[in-house]
N, C-alpha and C positions, 0 to 999 in steps of 0.2 A: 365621344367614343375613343378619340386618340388618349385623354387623361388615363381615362379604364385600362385601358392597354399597358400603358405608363406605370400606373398602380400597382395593376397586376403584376406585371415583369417586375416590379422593385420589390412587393412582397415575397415571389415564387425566389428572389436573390436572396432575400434577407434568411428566409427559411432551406435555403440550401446553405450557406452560410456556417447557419447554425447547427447543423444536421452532425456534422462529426462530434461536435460537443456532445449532444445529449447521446451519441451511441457510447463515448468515452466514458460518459458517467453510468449507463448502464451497465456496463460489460468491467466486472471486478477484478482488479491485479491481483493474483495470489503469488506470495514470494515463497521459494523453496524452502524447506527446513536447513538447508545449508546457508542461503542467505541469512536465514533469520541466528543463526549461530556466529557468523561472521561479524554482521551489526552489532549484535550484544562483544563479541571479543572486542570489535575495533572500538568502542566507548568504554569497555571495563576491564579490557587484558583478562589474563590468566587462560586456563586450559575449559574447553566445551566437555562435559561428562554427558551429557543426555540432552535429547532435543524432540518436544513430545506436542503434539497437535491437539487440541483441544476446542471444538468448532472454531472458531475464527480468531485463536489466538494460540500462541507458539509458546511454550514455555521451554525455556533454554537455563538449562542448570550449571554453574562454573567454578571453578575455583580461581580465585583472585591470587595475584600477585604475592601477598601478603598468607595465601594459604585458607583465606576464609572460603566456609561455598556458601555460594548464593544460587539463588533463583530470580533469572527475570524476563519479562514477559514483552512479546513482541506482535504487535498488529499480524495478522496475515495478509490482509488486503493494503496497508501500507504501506509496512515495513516501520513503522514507528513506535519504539519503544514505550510499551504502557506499564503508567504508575504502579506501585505494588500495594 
């Protein structure tokens, strides 16, 4: 009876524990369209021209240092710059 006890209490620990984790993973970061324009400048310089939402991905358009524009594209839920 006392093992039981024992058991129990370590498992009802293990899974409180854990409980913050999986609400973290549930519940999704979305970063502002200003974050996401600031990422792209602090990796590529030059000036933000447009910053446009696209379900779950940020597309941030810029002019480079050098005078080129590009286009590049920014997680929402991350904040991590995606491939082009």
């Amino acid at each position: 009876m006392i093992l039981r006890a024992i058991l129990l209490t370590l498992l009802l620990s293990v899974c409180a524990l854990n409980a913050p984790n999986v609400m973290a993973a549930q519940s999704p970061v979305n970063i502002s369209s200003q974050q996401a324009a600031k990422i792209v400048q602090s990796h590529f310089g030059g000036k933000i021209l447009k910053v446009q939402r696209i379900n779950n991905i940020y597309k941030v358009k810029i002019v480079k240092p050098n005078g080129q524009v590009t286009s590049k594209k920014v997680n929402a839920s991350t904040g991590q710059i995606v491939a082009n």
